[in-house]
N, C-alpha and C positions, 0 to 999 in steps of 0.2 A: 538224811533226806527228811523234811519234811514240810507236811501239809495241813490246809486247814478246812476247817468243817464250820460253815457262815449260813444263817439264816437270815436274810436279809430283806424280808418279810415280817408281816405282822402275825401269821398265824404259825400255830405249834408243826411242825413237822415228825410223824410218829416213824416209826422204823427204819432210819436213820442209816446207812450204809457206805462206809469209806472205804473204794476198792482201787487197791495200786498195785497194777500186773508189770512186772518187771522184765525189762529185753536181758536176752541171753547173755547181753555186756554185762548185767549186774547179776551178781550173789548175795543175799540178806545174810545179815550177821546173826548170828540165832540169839537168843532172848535181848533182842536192841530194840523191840517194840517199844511204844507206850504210849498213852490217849490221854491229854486234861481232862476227858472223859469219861464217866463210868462205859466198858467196852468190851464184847470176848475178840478177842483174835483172833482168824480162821488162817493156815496157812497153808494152798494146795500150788500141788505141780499146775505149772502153764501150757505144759508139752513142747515147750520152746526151751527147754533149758536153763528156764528158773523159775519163780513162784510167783504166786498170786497172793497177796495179804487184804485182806478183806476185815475191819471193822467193821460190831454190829452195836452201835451204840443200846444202853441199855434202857434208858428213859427219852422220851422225846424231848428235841430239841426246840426251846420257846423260840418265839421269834426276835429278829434284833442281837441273837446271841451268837457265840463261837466257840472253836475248842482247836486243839492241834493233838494233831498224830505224829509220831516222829519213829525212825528208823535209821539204822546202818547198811549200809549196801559200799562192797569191793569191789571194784571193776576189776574184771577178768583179763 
């Protein structure tokens, strides 16, 4: 799976957050993250029977720019 993180604006955007809460149908692949971005990864229960992955980019995003996240998810 994955997603992207577009500033499609003129101005900088500061604390930067990409959050993908996944349906019970999916299970994340453990260490399948990763961000064209400097990024920590948070990864909590959703109380649904999967997780929630949350990038916290680490520098603000200029404007006019992008980046991709990407992940593994098995449908159950």
């Amino acid at each position: 799976m994955c997603s992207s993180d577009l500033n499609i604006g003129d101005r900088e955007l500061s604390e930067v957050r990409i959050i993908d809460n996944l349906t019970p149908r999916l299970e994340y692949v453990a260490d399948t993250a990763s961000s064209s971005r400097a990024a920590v990864l948070d990864i909590s229960d959703n109380g649904e029977g999967s997780v929630i992955l949350t990038w916290s980019l680490k520098e603000p995003l200029k404007g006019k720019t992008k980046g991709v996240v990407a992940f593994k998810a098995k449908v159950r």
